[in-house]
BAMI-714307 format. One record per atom (N, C-alpha, C, O): y negated, z negated, x. Coordinates in steps of 0.2 Angstrom, whole numbers, plus 5000, padded with zeros to 4 digits. Layout:
YZX;...
% end
This chain:
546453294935;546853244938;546353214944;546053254947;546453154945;545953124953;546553134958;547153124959;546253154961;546353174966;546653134973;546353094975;547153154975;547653064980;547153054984;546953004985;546653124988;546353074992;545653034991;545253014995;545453034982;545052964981;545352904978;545052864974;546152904979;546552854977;546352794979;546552744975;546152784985;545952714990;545152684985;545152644980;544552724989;544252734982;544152714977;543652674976;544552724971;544752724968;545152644964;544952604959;545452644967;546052584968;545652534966;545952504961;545052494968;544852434965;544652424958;544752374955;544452484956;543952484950;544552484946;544552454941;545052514947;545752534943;545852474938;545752464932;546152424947;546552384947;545952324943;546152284939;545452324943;544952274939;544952284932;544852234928;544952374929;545152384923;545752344919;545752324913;546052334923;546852324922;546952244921;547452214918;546352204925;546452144924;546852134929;547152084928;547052164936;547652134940;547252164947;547452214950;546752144948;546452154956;546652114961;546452134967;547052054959;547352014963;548252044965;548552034970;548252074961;549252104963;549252154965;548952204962;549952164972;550252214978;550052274974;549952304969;550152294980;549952394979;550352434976;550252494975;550852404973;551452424968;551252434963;551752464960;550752434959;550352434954;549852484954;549452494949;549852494960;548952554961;549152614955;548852624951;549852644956;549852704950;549752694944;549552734940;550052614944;549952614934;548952594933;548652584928;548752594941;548052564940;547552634938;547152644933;547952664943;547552744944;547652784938;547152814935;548352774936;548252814928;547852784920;547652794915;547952724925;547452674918;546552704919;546252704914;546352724924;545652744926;545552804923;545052804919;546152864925;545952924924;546252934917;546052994914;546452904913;546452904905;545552874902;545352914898;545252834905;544752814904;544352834904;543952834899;544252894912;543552954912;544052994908;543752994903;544553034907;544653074900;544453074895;544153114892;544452984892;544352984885;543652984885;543352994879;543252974889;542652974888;542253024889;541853044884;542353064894;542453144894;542553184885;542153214883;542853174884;543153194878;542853194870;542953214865;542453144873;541953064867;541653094867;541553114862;541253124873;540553114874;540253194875;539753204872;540853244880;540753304880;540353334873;539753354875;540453334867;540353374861;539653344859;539353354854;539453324864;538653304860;538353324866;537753304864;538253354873;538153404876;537953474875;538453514873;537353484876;537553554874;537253594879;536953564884;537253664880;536953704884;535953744882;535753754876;535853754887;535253754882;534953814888;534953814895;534753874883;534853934886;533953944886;533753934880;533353954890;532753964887;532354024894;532254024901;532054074888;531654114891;530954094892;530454074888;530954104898;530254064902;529854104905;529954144910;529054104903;528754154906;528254124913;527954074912;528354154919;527754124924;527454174926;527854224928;526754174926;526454234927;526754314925;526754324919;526754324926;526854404924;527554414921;527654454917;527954384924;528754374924;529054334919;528754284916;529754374915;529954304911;530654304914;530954354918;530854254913;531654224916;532054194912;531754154908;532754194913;533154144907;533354094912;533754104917;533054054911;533353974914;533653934908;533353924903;534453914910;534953874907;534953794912;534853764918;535053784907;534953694908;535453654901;535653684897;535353584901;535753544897;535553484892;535053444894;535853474887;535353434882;535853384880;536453394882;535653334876;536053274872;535853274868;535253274867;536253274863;536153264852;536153184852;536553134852;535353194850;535253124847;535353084843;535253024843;535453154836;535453144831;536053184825;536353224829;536253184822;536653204817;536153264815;536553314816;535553294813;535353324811;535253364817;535053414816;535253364824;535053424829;534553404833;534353454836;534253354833;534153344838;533853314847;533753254848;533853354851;534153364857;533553344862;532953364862;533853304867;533453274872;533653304880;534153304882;533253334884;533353384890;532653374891;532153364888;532853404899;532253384904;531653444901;531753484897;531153434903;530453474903;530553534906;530353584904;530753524913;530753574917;531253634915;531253684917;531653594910;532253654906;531653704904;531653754907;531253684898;530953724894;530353714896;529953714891;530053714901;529353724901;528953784901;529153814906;528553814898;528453894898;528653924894;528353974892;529153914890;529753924886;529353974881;528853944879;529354044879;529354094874;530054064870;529954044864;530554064871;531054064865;531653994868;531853994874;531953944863;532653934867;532953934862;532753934856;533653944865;534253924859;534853884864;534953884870;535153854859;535453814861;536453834858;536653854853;536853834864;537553834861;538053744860;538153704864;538053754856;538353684854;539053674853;539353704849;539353624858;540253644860;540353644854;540053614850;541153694852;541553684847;540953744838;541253744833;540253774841;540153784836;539853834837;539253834839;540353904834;539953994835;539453994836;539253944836;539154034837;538354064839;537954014844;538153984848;537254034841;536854004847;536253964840;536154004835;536153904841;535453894836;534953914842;534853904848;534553934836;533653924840;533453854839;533653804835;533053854843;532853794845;531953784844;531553824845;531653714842;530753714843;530853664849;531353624850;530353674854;530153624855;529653574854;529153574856;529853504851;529153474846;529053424851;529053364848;528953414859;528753364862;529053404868;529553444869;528653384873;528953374880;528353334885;527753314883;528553314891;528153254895;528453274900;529053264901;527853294906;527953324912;528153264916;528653264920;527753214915;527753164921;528453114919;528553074924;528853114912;529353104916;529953154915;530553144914;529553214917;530353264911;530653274909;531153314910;530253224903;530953254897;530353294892;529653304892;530853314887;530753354883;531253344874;531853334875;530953354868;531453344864;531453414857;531153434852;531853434860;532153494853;532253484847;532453434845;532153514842;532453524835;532853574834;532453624834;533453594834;533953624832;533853664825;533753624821;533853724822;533853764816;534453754812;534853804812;534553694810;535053684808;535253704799;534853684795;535753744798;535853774793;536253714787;536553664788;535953744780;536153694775;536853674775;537053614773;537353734776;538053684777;538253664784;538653614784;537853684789;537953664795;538353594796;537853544795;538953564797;539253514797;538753434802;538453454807;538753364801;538453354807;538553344814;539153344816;538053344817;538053364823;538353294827;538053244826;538753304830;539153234836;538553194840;538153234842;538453124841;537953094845;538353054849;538953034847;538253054854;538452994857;538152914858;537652904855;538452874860;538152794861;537552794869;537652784875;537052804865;536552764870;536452684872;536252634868;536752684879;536652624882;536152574885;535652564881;536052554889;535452504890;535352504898;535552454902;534952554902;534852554908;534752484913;534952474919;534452454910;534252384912;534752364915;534652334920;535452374912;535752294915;536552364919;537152354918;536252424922;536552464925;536452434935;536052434939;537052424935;537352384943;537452434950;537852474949;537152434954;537252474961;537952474962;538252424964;538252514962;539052524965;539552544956;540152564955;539152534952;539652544947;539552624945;539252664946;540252604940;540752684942;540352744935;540352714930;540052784935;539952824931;539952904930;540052924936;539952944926;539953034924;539553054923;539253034918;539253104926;538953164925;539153224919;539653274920;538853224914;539153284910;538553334908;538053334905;538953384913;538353454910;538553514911;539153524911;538053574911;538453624913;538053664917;537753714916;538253634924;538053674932;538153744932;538753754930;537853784933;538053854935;538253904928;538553954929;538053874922;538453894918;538953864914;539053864908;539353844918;540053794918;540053754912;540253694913;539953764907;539953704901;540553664901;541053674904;540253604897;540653544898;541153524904;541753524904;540553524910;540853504917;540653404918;540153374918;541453404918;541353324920;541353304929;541753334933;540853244930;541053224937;540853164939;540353144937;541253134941;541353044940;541053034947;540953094950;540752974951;540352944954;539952864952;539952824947;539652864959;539552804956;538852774957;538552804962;538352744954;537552704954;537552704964;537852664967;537252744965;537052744974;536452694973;536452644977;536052694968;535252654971;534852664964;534852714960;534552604963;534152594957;533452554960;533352514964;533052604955;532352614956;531952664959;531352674958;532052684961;531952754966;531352784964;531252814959;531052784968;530152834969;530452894972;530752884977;530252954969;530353014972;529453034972;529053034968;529453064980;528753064982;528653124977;528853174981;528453164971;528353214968;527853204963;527753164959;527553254964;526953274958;527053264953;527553284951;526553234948;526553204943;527253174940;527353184934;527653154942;528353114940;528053024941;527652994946;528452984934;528252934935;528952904934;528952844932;529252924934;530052884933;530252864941;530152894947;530552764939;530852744943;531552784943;531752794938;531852824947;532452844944;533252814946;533252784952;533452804945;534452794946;534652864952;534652924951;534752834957;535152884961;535952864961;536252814962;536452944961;537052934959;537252984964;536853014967;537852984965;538453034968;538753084967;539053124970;538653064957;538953104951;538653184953;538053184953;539053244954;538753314956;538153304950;538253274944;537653324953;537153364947;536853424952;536453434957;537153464948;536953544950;536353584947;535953554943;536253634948;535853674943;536053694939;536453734939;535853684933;536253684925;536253634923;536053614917;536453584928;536453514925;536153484921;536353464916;535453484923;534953454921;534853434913;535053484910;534653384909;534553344904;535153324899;535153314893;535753334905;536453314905;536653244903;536253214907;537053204899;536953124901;537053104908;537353154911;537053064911;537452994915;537852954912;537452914908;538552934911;538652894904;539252824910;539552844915;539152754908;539652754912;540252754908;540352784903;540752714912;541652694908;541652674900;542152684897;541152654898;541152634892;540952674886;540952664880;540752754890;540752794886;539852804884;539752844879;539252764886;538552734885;538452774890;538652774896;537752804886;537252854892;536952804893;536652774889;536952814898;536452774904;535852804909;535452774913;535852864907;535352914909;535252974908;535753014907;534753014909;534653104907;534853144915;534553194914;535053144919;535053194924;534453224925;534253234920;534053234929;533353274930;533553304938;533253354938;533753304941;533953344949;534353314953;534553264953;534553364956;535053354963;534853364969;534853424970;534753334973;534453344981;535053334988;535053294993;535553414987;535853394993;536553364988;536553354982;537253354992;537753354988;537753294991;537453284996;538153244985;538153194983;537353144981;537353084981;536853164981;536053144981;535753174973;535553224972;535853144968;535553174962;535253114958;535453054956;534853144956;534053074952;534353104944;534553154942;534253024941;534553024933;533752984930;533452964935;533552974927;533052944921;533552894916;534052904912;533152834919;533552794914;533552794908;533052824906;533952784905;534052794897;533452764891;533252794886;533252694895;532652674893;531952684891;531552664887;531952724895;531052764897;531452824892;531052824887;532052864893;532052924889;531952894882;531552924879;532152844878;532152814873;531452824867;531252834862;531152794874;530452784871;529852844873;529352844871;530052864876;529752944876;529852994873;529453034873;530752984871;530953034864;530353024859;529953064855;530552944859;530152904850;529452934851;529152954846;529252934856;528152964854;528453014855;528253044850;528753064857;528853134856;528753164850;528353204847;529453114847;529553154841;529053124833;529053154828;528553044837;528353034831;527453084831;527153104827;527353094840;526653104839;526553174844;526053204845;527153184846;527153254849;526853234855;526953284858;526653194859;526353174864;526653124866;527153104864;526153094873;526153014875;525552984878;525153004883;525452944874;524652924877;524952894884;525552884885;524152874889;524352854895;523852834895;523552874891;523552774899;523052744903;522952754909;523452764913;522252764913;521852794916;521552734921;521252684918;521652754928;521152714932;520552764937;519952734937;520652804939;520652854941;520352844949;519752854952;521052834950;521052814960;521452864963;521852884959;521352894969;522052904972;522252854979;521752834983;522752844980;522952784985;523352824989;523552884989;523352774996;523952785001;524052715002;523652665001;524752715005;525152665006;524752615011;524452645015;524652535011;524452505015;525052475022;525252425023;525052515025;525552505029;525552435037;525152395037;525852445039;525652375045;525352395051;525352355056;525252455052;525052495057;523952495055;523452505058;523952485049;523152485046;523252405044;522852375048;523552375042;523652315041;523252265049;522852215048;523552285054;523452265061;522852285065;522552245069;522652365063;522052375064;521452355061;520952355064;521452335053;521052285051;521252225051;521052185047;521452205056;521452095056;521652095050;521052065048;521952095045;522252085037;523052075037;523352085032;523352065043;524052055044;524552035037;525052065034;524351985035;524551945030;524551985023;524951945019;524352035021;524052065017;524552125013;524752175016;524652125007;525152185005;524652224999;524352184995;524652284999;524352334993;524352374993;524752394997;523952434988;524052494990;523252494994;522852444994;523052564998;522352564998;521952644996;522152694997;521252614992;521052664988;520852714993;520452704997;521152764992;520852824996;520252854991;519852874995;520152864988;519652894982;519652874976;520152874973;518852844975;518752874967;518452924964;518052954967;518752934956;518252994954;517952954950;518152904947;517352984950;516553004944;516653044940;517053094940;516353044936;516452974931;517252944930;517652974926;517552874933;518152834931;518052774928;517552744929;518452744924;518652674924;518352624930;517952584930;518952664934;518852594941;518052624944;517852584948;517752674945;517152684948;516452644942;516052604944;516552644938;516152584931;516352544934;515952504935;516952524936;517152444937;517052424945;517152364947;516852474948;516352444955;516852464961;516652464967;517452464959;518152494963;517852554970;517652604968;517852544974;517952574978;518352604986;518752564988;518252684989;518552694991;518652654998;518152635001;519152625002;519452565008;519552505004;519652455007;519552494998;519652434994;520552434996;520852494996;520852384997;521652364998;521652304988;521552244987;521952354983;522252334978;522852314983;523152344987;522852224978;523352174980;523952154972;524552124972;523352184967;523652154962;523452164957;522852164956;523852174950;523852224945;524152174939;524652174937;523652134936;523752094928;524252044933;524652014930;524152014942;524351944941;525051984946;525351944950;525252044945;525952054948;525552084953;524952104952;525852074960;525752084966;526052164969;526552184967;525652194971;525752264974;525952274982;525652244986;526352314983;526752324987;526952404989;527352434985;526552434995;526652504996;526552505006;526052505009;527252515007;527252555014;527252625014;526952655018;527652655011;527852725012;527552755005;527552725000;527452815005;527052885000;527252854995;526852824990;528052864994;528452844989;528252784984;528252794978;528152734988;527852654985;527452664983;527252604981;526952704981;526352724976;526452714970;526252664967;526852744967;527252764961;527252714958;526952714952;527552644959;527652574955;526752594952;526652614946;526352574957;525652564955;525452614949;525152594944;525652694950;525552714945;525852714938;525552734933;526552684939;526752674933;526552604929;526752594923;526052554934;525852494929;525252514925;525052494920;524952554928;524252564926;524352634920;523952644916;524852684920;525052714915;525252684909;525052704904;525852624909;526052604903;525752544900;525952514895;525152524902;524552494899;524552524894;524952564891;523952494891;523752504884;523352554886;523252544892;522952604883;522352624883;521752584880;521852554875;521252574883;520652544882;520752464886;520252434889;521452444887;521652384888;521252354894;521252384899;520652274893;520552264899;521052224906;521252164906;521152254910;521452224915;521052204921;520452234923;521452154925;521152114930;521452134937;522052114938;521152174941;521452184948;521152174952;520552194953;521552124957;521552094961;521252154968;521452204968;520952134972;520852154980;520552134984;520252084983;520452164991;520052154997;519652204999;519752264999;519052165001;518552215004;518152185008;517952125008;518152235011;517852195020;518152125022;517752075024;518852115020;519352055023;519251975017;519551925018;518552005011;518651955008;519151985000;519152044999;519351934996;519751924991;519151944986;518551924988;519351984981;518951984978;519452004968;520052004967;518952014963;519251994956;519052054953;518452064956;519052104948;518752164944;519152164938;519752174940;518952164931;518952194926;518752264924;518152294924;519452304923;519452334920;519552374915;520152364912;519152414912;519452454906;519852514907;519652564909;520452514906;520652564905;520452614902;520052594897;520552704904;520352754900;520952794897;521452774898;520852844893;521452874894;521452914897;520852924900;522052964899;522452984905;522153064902;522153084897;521753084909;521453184907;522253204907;522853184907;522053254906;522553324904;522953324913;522753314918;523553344910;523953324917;524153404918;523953434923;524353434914;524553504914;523853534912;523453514907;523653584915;523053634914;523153674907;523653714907;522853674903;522853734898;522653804901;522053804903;522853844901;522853914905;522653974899;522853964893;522454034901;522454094896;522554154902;522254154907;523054224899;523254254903;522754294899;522454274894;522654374902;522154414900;522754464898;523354454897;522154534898;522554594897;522454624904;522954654906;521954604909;521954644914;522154634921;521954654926;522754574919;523154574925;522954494930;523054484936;522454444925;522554394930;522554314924;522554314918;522654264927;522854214923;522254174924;522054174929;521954124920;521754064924;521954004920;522253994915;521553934924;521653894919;521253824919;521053794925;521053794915;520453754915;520453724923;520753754927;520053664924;519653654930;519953564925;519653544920;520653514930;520653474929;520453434935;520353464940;520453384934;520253344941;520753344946;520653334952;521353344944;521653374950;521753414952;521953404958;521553484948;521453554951;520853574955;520753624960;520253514952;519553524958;519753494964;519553514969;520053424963;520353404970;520753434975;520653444981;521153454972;521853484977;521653544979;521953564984;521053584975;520853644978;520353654982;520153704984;520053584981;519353574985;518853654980;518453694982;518953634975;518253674972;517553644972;517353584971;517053694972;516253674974;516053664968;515453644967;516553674964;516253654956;516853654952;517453674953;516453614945;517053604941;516853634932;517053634927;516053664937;516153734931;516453794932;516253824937;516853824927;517153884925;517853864926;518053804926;518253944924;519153934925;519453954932;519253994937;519953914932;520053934939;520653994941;521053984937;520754044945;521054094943;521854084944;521754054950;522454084944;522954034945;523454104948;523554104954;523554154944;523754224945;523254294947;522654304944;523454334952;523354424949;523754444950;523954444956;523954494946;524554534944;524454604949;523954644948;524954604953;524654664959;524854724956;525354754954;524154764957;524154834955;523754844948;523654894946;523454774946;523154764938;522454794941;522254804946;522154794934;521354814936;521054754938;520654764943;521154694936;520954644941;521054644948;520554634952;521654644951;521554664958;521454724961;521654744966;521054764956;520654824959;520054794961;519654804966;519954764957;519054734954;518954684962;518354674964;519654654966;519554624970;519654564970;519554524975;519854544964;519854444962;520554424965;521054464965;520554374968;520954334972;521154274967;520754254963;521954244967;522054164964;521454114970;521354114976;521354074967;520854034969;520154034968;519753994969;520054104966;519354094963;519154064957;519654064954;518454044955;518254004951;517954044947;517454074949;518054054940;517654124935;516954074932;516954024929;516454104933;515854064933;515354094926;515054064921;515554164927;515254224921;515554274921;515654304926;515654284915;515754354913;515354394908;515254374902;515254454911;514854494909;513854444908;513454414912;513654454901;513054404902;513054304902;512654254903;513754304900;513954244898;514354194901;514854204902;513954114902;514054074908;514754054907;514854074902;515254034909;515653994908;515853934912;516053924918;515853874904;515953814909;516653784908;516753734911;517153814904;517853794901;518053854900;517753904900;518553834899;519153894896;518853904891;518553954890;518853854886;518653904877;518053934881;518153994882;517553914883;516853994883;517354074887;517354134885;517654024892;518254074893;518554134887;518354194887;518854114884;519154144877;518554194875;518454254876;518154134872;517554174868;517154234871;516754274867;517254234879;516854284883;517354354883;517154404881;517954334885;518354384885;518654424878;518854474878;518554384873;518754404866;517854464862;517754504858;517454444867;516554494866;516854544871;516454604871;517354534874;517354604879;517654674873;518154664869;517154734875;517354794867;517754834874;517654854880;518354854868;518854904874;518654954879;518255004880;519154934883;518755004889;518155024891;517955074893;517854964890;517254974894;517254904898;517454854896;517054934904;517054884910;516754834908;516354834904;516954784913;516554704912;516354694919;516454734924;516154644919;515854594926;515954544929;515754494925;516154534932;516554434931;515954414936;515554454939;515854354938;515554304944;516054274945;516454264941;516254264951;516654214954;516354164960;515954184965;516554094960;516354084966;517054084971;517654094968;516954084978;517454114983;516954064989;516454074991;517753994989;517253954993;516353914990;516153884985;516053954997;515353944996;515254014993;514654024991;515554054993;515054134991;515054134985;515254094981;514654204982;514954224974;515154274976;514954294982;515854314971;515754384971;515554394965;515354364960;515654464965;515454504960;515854574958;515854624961;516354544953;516854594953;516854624947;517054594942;516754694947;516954754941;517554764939;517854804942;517754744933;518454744930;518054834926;517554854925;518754864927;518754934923;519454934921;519954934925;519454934914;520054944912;520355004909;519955054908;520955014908;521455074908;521455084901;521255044897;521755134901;521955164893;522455124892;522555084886;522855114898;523555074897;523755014900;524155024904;523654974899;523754924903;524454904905;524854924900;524654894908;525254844912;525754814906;525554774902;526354844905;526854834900;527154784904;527454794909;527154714901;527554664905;528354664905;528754644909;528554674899;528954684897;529654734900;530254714900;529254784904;529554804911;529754774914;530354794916;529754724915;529854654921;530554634917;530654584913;531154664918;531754634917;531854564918;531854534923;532054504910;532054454912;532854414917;533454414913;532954394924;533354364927;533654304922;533554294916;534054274927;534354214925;534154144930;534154154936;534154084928;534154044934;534353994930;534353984924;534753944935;534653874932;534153834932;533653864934;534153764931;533353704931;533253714937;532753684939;
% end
């Protein structure tokens, strides 16, 4: 039932359903009950193609069952849910309202930067078909209109909770995320996550991906989930295009100390070697004004994002023309687009207690590595023969035993030449130093399995 004290609240959208926004308050009950039959039936529509999605997840040494929430795309099984649901993911299964057991679950796509992710369900020959709901059209989604959250916070399956569109477009300053997102009111809890957004009409209008704070929770328009499903499920990936800058905001505090008052962009704080935009003569203090003819606009962190996201849904190879300033004159550059490096690191865990994982340009940036040969160490597992040996997370593995390593594969192939139980040698750099650390391994190594796995939600 709604509740008397969101009756006031409430009251407008009632009385609009109704066709009678203009007549006395004598009517607000027959308005309010005409509403809450509405989130009922749609509630009701739409619940059974929700489902719960239970996934054991390993990080570092540790595994965990993290529960989170999915939507049935399809009659045959399957299922769209955030990334961060199964990322890591050793096993998931999935419980389907209204139907015994748990299916197993594949992962056949996921995409960090906008996270989603799409399942296939193990679904059985007489297995009945699977409930879909009506995907709707983000675009023409209105600030102030009324919509439901459906998922299952804390476990809670087929929990409903009505709210309404707070704000559309939304840059959330976070690591590799490129989604405009929809901010709502609608609870999204932990569990919630890859829940729809659906509004009155019963049309998802969004995937849920986080909550920040009660009533503050970020949805993925439906749109981007659509076409990110479709290259999931046709090519298991997503291609992306590549400039290879990093920006800060051109604000009016730098605007004013460069005599450039007039002036709106982002500005390049770095490029990398070998880039696109480093070929195309792009340099660092350059103020980007314009992007294929659309003009750029960034004061705050957050305001990057738009930028990134034009230069991501290019074409790969695509040439584009961007506009900018340098040293206060207007200037013109053609560029090629590249495609986009590895955004998650491919990693290999060992036997003897530590993890590492390639050397991306993000990983040599943000760690300030003196190189970007060898693996970089990400885990050590305390008490393992590697932190006997003395290796630290953040070291850079350079050699092992006689052999150089400039990537994770020589990685593999070094540590696959190592013959049991007899000690090895690593190199590492630490900073400017090298060390030099002797791995001696045990008869027994480290049973991870020990590590009882917890629960969490997204």
């Amino acid at each position: 039932m709604i509740r008397p004290s969101t009756a006031i609240r409430l009251l407008p959208v009632a009385l609009s359903l109704l066709g009678c926004a203009g007549l006395p308050s004598a009517f607000a009950s027959d308005a309010l009950d005409a509403l809450q039959a509405r989130v009922i039936d749609v509630g009701e529509r739409v619940t059974p193609s929700v489902v719960h999605i239970e996934a054991v997840v390993k990080l570092n040494n540790r595994r965990n069952m993290v529960t989170g929430s999915g939507l049935l795309l399809d009659a045959n099984g399957t299922v769209l849910t955030n990334e961060h649901v199964v990322d890591r993911a050793q096993k998931v299964s999935v419980i389907v309202p209204g139907r015994p057991g748990r299916y197993q679950a594949e992962v056949i796509g996921a995409d960090k930067q906008t996270d989603l992710a799409v399942l296939r369900l193990e679904k059985q020959p007489d297995d009945a078909p699977f409930p879909v709901a009506e995907l709707g059209d983000s675009e023409g989604v209105r600030v102030g209109e009324w919509v439901i959250a459906i998922g299952n916070p804390y476990g809670l399956d087929g929990t409903v909770s009505l709210g309404i569109v707070s704000a559309k477009g939304r840059d959330l300053n976070a690591v590799n995320l490129l989604n405009d997102f929809i901010q709502t009111d609608a609870m999204i809890d932990r569990g919630s996550s890859g829940g729809p957004l659906v509004d009155l009409r019963g049309r998802v209008i969004g995937i849920n991906s986080r909550g920040q704070g009660r009533g503050i929770g970020f949805t993925i328009p439906i749109n981007t989930a659509k076409q990110v499903a479709a290259d999931l499920i046709a090519y298991g990936g997503i291609a992306r295009s590549y400039l290879g800058v990093s920006l800060q905001p051109f604000d009016r505090e730098l605007a004013r100390y460069w005599n450039i008052p007039n002036v709106e962009g982002v500005v390049v704080a770095g490029v990398v070697d070998p880039s696109p935009a480093g070929t195309a003569g792009i340099r660092v203090g350059d103020i980007l004004t314009h992007f294929e003819g659309e003009a750029l606009r960034a004061e705050k962190d957050e305001d990057v994002g738009r930028f990134q996201r034009l230069v991501a849904l290019a074409p790969v190879g695509k040439a584009v023309e961007i506009g900018l300033i340098r040293k206060r004159e207007p200037r013109t550059l053609k560029v090629t687009l590249g495609p986009q490096p590895r955004v998650v690191p491919d990693e290999e865990e060992t036997d003897f207690g530590f993890i590492v994982q390639e050397v991306t340009e993000k990983t040599f940036r943000s760690q300030r590595l003196s190189s970007r040969d060898g693996v970089f160490v990400s885990f050590v597992e305390r008490g393992s023969e590697a932190a006997e040996a003395g290796m630290n997370p953040g070291d850079l593995v350079q050699w092992v035993d006689d052999r150089n390593i400039n990537d994770i594969e020589s990685f593999r192939s070094a540590m696959a030449a190592i013959q049991a139980g007899v000690p090895f040698l690593v190199r590492a750099r630490r900073g400017l130093d090298t060390r030099f650390l002797l791995v001696v391994p045990r008869e027994t190594s480290p049973v991870e399995s020990a590590n009882r796995p917890g629960t969490t939600g997204d």
